[in-house]
Structure formats: C-alpha cells, structure tokens
C-alpha positions as CSV (number, residue, x, y, z in Angstrom):
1,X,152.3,211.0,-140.7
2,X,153.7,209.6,-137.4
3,X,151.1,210.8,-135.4
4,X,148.5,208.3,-137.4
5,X,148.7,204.5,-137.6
6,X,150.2,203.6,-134.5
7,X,149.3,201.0,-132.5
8,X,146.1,200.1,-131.2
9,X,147.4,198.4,-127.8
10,X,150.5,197.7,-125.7
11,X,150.5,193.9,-127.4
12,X,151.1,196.2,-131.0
13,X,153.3,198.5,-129.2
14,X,155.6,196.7,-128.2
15,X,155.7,194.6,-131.5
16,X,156.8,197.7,-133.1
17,X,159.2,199.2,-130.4
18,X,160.7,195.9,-131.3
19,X,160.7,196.5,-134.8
20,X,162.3,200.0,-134.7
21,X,165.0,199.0,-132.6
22,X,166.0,196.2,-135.2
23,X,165.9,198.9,-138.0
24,X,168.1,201.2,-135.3
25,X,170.4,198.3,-134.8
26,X,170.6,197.8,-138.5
27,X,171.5,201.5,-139.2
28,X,168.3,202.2,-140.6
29,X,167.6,205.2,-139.0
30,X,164.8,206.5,-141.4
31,X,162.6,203.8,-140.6
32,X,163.6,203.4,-136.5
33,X,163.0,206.8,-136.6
34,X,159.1,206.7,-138.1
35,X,158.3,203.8,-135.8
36,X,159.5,205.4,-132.8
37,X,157.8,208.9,-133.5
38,X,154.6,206.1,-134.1
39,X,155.2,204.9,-131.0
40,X,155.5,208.3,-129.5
41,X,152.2,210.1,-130.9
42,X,150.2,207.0,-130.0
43,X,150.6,206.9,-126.1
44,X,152.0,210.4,-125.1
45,X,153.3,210.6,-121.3
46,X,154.1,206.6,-120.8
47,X,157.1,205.2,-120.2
48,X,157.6,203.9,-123.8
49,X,157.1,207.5,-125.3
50,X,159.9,209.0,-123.4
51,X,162.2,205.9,-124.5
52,X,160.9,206.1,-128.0
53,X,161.5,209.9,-127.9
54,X,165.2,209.0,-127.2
55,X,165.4,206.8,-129.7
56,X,164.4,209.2,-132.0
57,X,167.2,212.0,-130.5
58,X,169.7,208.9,-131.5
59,X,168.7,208.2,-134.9
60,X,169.1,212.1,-136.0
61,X,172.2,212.4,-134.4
62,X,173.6,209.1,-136.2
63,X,172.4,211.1,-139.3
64,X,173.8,214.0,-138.2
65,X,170.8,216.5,-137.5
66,X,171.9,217.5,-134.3
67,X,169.3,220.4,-134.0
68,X,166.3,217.8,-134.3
69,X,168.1,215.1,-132.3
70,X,168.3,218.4,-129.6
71,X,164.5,218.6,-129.9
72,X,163.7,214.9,-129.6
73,X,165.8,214.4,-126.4
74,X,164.6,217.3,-124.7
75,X,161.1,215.7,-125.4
76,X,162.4,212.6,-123.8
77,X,164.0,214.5,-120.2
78,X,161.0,216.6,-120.3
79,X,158.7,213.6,-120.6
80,X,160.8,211.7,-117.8
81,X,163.1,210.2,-119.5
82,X,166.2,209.9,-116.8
83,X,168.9,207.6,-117.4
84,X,171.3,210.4,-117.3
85,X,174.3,207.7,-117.0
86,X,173.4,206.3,-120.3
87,X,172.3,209.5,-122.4
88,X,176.4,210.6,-120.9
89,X,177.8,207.3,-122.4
90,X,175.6,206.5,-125.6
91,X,178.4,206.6,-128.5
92,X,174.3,207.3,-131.0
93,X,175.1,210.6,-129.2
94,X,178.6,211.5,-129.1
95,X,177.9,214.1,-132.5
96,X,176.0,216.1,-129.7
97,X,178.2,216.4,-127.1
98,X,180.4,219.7,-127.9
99,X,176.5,221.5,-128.6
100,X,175.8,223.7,-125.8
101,X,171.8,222.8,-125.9
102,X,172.9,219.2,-124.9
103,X,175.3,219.9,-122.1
104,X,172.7,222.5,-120.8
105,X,170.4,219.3,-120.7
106,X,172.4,217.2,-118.8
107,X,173.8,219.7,-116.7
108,X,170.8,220.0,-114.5
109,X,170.8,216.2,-114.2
C-alpha cells in the first residue's frame, strides 16, 4: 500500500514529509508511519528516503515494535543515513537501546 500513491515531485514530497512529521509530533504514529514509508517507496536512494526510513524506525519503536523499528533503521544506515550523534540521543529510540541488533548498528559508527 505504501509503495503506491506517493508523490509525484519533490514540491509533493516535501508537502507530505511535512505532513508525517506533524502526525509524528502529534503521537500519531500509524499515520507518520504510512507517509514516511510513502515517502520512502517513491524516491528510493535520496536523501529524504533515508530520513523517512528513520522516521519510520522511530514511530515503531514509540509503539513498541522494536523488531520492525530494527528493520527500518538499518534501511536508513544502510541507505546513508549517518547522524550517529542523533540516532545515540533520540529519546523515539531509547525502547531500542538494550537490543543487541541496535548497538551492533551503531557500533560500527
């Protein structure tokens, strides 16, 4: 369902990176988390996929599914996502921090 309906430009893109992270802000993770995965599928390896695969990695660990928020922000280092200060200090993912999977990501970083 993600992977269809996304934006047609960076103009829309951004319009809707917008809009999920209102919904994230607003603790409506459901909906950040669609629009990010939208934003994701539509323009694969860019700069705003990586972020919006973070995003994603937030939202289910707010929720607590810490296996797909694994997933999603391995997506995002593998993509090139880097901000290894920030993923270290993010409170969205202190419920990941004592899994092994995520201190074997940032250990190499």
């Amino acid at each position: 369902e993600s992977k269809e309906d996304g934006p047609a430009d960076a103009e829309e893109a951004q319009a809707l990176f917008d809009d999920a992270l209102r919904a994230h802000e607003a603790a409506d993770y459901k909906t950040s988390i669609h629009k990010f995965k939208l934003l994701y599928y539509s323009f694969p390896k860019t700069q705003i996929a990586h972020i919006s695969a973070y995003n994603v990695a937030c939202g289910y660990a707010l929720t607590k599914k810490n296996q797909h928020a694994l997933d999603w922000l391995e997506l995002s280092i593998k993509g090139g996502y880097d901000d290894f200060e920030h993923m270290r200090a993010d409170s969205d993912l202190d419920g990941l921090r004592k899994e092994k999977r995520y201190n074997k990501l940032l250990l190499d970083n």
